[in-house]
N, C-alpha and C positions, 0 to 999 in steps of 0.2 A: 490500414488504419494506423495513426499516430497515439500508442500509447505514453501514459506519463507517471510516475511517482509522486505520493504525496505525505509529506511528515506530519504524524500526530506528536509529537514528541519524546520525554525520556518513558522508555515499556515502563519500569517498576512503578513510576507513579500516573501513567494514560492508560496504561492497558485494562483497568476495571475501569473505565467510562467507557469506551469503545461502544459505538453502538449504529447498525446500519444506517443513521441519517448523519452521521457526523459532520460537525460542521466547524468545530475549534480543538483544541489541544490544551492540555496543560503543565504548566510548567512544573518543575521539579517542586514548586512548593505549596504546590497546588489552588493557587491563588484564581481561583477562576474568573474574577473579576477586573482585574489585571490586565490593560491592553495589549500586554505581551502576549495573554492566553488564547488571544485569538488564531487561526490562520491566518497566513497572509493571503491576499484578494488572488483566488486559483483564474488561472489565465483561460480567456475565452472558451469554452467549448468546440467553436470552431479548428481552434491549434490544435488540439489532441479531441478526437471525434473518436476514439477507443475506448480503452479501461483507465481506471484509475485504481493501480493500486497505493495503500496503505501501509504506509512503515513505518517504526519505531527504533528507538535508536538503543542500544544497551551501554555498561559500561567498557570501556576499553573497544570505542568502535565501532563495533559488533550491530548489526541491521539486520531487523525480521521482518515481514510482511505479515499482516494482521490483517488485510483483507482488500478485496479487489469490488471495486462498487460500493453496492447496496450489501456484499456479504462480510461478516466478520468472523473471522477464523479463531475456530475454538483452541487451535493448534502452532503457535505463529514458524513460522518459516524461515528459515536463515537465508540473508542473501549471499549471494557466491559471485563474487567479481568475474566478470567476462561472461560467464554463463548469462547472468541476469543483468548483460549490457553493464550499467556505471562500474569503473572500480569502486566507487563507493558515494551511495546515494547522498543528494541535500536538498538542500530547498531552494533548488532551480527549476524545477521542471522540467526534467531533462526525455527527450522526445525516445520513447522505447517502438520497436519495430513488431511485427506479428510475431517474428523467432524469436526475440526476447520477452515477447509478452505469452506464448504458447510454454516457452521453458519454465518461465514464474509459474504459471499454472499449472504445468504437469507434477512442478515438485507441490504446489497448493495440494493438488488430489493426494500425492502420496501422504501428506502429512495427515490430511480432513479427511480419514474417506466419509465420515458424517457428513461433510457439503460436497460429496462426490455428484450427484445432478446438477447440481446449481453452477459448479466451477466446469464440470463436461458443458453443461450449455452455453458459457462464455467461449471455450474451445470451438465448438458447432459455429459462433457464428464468425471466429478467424476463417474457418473454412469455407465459408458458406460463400 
């Protein structure tokens, strides 16, 4: 499967909207009406027929993951260059492989074990 990365924007001021249906971002000033606040138009399903995870960006760099789908992580997750495929995620879409999408998830479970089913059955079906 072809997984991908998707940016909700800056953690301090998207991380309290976050929510499993997600469908835009907001900017640091939280102007939600703003055509800036939207996503940009996420690329076919077909391209990436896997996961989609969710990240946010901190200061000085620094990327978490906040959730993978439909789930949003109560715990966000640091990303780790090489480990988690990009040196450092953007807003390309950049195509993640099942090792890099099994590694995101395994550190998900260590952080969530509250969404320890829901993120083991994303793993089930790498394997399956």
């Amino acid at each position: 499967m072809n997984h991908t990365l998707v940016y909700y924007g800056w953690y301090d001021h998207a991380v309290r909207h976050l929510h499993p249906e997600q469908d835009r971002y907001w900017r640091k000033d939280d102007d939600r009406s703003a055509p800036a606040s939207h996503l940009v138009e996420l690329p076919p399903k077909a391209k990436f027929d896997g996961f989609w995870f969710g990240f946010l960006e901190k200061a000085g760099k620094e990327y978490v993951y906040v959730r993978v789908d439909g789930v949003v992580l109560p715990q966000p997750v640091l990303h780790i260059p090489g480990r988690h495929g990009v040196q450092a995620p953007g807003p390309s879409f950049p195509n993640l492989n099942d090792d890099v999408a099994a590694a995101i998830l395994a550190d998900m479970i260590v952080e969530n074990p509250s969404c320890r089913d829901s993120l083991v059955a994303f793993v089930r079906k790498l394997s399956g």
